[in-house]
C-alpha positions in Angstrom: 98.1 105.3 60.4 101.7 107.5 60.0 103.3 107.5 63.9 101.1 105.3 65.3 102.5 102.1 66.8 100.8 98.7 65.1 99.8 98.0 68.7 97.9 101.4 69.4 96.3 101.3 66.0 95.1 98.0 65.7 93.0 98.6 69.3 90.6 101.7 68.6 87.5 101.7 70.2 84.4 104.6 69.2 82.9 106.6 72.3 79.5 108.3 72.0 78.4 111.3 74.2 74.7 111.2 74.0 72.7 114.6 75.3 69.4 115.9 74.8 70.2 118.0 71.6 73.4 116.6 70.1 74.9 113.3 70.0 78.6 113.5 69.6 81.1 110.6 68.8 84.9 109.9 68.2 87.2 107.1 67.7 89.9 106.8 70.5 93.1 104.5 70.4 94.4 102.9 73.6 96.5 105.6 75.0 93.3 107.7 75.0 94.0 109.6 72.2 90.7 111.2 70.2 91.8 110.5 66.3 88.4 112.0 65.2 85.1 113.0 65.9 81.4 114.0 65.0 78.5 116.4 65.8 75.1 115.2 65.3 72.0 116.5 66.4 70.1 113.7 68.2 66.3 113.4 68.0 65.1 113.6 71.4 61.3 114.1 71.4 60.8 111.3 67.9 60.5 107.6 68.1 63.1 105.0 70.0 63.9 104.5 66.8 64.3 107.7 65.7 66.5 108.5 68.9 68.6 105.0 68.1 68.7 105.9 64.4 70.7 109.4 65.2 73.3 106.9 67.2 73.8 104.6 64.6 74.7 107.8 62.1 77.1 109.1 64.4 78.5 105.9 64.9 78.8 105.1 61.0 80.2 108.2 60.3 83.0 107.8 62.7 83.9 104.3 62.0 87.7 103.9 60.3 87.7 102.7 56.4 89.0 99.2 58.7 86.3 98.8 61.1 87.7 95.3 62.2 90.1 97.3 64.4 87.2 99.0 66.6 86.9 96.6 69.3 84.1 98.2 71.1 81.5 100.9 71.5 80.9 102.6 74.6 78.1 105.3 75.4 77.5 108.0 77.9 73.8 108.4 78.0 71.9 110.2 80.5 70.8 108.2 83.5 68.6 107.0 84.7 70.2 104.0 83.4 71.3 100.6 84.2 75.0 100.1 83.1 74.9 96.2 83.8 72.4 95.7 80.9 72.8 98.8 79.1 69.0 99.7 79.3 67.9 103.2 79.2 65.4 103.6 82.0 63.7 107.1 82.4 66.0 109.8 81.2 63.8 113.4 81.7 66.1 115.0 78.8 65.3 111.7 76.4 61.7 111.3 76.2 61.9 109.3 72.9 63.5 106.2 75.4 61.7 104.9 77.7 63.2 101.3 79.2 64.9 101.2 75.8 67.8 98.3 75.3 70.5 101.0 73.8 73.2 98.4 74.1 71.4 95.3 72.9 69.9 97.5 69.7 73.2 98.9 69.0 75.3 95.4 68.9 72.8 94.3 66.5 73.9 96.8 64.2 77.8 96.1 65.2 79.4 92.9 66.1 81.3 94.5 68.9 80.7 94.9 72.4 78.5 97.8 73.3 78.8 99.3 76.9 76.4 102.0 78.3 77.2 103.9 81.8 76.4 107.5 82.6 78.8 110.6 81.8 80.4 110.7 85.3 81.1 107.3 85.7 82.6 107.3 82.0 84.6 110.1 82.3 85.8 108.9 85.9 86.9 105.7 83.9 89.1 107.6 81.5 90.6 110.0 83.8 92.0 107.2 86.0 92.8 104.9 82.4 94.2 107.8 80.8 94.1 111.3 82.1 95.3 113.0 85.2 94.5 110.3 87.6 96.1 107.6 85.5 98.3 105.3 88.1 95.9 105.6 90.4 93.3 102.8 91.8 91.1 105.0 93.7 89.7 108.0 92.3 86.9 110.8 93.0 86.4 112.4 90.1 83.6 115.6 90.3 82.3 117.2 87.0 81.4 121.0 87.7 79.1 122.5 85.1 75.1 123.4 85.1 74.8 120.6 87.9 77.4 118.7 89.6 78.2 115.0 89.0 80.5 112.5 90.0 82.3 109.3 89.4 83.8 106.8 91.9 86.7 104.1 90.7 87.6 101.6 92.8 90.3 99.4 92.1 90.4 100.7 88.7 86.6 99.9 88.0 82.9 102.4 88.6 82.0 101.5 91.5 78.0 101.0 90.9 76.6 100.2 93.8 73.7 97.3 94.9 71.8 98.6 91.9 73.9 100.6 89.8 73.1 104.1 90.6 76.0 105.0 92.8 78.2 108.2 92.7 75.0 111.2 92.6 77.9 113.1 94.6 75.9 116.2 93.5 73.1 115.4 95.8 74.8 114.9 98.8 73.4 117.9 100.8 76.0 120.3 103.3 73.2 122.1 104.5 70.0 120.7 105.9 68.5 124.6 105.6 70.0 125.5 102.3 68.1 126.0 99.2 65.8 122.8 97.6 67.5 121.2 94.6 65.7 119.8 91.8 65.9 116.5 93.6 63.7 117.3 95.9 66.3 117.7 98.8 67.5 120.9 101.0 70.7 122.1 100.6 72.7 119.9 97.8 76.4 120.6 96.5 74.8 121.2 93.5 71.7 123.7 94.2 74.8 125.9 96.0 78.1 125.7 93.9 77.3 124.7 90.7 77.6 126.5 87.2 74.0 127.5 87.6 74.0 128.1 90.9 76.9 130.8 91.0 74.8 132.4 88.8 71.7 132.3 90.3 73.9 133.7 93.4 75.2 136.9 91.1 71.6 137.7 89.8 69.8 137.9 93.6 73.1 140.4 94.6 72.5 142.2 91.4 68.8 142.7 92.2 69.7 143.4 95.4 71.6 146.3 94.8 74.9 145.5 94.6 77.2 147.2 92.1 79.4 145.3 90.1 81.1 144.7 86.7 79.0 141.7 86.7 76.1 143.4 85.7 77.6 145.7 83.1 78.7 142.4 81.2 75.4 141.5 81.6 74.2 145.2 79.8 72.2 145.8 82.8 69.9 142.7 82.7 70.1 140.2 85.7 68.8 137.8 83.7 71.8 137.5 81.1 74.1 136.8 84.1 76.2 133.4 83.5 78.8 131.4 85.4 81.0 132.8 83.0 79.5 136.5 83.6 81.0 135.8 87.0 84.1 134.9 85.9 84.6 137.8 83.5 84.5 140.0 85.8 86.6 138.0 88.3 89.4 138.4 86.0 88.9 142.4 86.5 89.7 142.0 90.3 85.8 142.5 90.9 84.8 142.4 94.3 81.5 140.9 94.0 82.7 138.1 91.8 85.8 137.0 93.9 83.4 137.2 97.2 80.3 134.7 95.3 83.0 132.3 94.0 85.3 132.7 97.2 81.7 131.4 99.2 81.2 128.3 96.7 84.8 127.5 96.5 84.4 126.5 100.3 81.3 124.7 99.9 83.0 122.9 97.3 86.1 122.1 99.8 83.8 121.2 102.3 81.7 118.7 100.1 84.9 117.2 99.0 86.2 116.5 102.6 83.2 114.2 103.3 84.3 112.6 100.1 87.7 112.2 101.4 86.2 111.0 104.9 83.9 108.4 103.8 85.8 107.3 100.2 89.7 107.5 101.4 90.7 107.9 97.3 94.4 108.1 96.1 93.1 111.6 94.0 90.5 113.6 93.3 89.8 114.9 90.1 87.8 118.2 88.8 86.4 118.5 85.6 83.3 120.3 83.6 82.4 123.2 81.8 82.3 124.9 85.5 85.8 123.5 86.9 87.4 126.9 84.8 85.6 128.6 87.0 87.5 127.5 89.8 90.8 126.9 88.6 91.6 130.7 90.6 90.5 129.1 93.6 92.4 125.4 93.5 95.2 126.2 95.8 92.3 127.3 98.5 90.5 124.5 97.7 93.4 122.0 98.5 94.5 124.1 101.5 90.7 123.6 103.0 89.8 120.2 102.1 92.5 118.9 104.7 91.5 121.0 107.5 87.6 120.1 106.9 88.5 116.6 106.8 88.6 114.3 109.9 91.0 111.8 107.7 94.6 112.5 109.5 96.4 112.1 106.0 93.8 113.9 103.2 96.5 116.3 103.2 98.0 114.0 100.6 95.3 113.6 98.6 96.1 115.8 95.1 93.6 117.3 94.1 93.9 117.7 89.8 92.0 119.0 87.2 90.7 116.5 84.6 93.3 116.2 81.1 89.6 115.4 78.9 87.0 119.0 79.1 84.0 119.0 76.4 85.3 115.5 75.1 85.0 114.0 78.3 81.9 111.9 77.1 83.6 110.7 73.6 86.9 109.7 75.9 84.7 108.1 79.4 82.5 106.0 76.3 86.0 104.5 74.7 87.0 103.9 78.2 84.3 101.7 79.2 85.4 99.6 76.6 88.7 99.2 77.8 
């Protein structure tokens, strides 16, 4: 491998990103770096072994000519999950795996070690190993896109809690009167600021009567409104825009601030197909998280966006590994 120290070549691990259509995979050296990568389309409604079958393929096909210089597989899969034994538990979006032992199935295919963890965690993990939290112990890292997720490191390692399902950040609720999530609770991070939810916000103004670019982009249908509708016509200086993403931009500051109260990290980091969406609205965000915080020193708590975006799952996979 041309330009690629002995040392950096010789330690390459594979990370798999696992979702309910596609199952995507790379091989990543030790400075984090994703060499390659593949696309498959994973077979969510067949057999386990049809399911387990699409992750060996994407797997194979990613492997190096030398595969004695992978030392390890790791996989974001959605949760629920349990990390410590790598057993799929009851994932809504993977019906064909249902307590299914990914890890255990996959080493028997590879004589490596095979980690499983959810996408948040994973991606945490790499941020802090390699991307813009590396050098840091403690880190809160947020994923912004349809929903909102989050990962917690500790002393370098996911924190998992008592049982392993730790971090669901996104369902921390600001507002006991808000809107129900799809968890079943009022008022969650998620059911307000998310990708989704900024959109959900746009469409009820539109309908309301509100004029705006937003729903030209949208050719005068409500329901063709996006996140990225919003952002559009953010970028044109509309009012409507700046005003919804202005409102979730707090909420977001605010959630944060309890996550600087009750976790104390060294950084927070923001990735996600949604953090774009925010990016405007970063230098508000750090101004407010401070002032909504009770923690006399948050103030010097950076808040960064995340170096890995739609790769985050290939990159938090090789980083469990690590």
């Amino acid at each position: 491998m041309p330009g690629v120290p002995r040392s950096v070549a010789d330690n390459l691990f594979v990370g798999v990103d696992i979702g309910g259509t596609k199952v995507a995979a790379g091989l990543v050296n030790a400075n984090g770096d994703i060499l390659s990568q593949t696309r498959i389309a994973m077979v969510a409604n067949g057999s386990a072994a049809d399911g387990l079958n699409a992750i060996l393929s994407a797997i194979s096909k990613t492997l190096p000519s030398d595969s004695r210089s992978v030392h390890g597989i790791g996989i974001c899969a959605p949760g629920p999950l349990d990390p410590r034994t790598g057993v799929i538990l009851n994932p809504p979006n993977l019906p064909c795996w249902r307590d299914f032992p990914l890890a255990a199935e996959v080493r028997k295919a590879y004589s490596v070690s095979v980690k499983v963890d959810n996408d948040a965690n994973a991606a945490a993990l790499a941020e802090a190993r390699w991307g813009a939290a590396r050098g840091y112990s403690n880190v809160f890292y947020a994923t912004l896109g349809t929903g909102i997720g989050s990962g917690i490191v500790f002393d370098g390692k996911i924190y998992h809690g008592r049982t392993g399902a730790a971090g669901e950040g996104g369902h921390v609720s600001i507002d006991r009167n808000g809107p129900i999530c799809v968890c079943g609770k009022p008022g969650c991070i998620e059911v307000l600021a998310s990708g989704t939810a900024i959109a959900k916000r746009a469409r009820t103004c539109i309908s309301e009567g509100r004029k705006s670019l937003i729903n030209e982009l949208a050719n005068g249908n409500p329901e063709l409104i996006t996140g990225q509708t919003v952002a559009q016509a953010l970028a044109a200086d509309d009012v409507l825009a700046r005003e919804i993403l202005t409102e979730c931009a707090d909420m977001i500051a605010l959630w944060l601030s309890n996550m600087v109260d009750i976790l104390d990290p060294e950084i927070i980091v923001i990735g996600g197909g949604a953090a774009a969406l925010y990016e405007p609205f970063f230098g508000s965000i750090r101004e407010c998280v401070p002032a909504f915080a009770i923690n006399p020193r948050a103030h010097e708590v950076p808040i960064a966006a995340a170096r890995y975006g739609a790769d985050s799952g290939i990159a938090g996979g090789a980083a469990l590994c690590t």
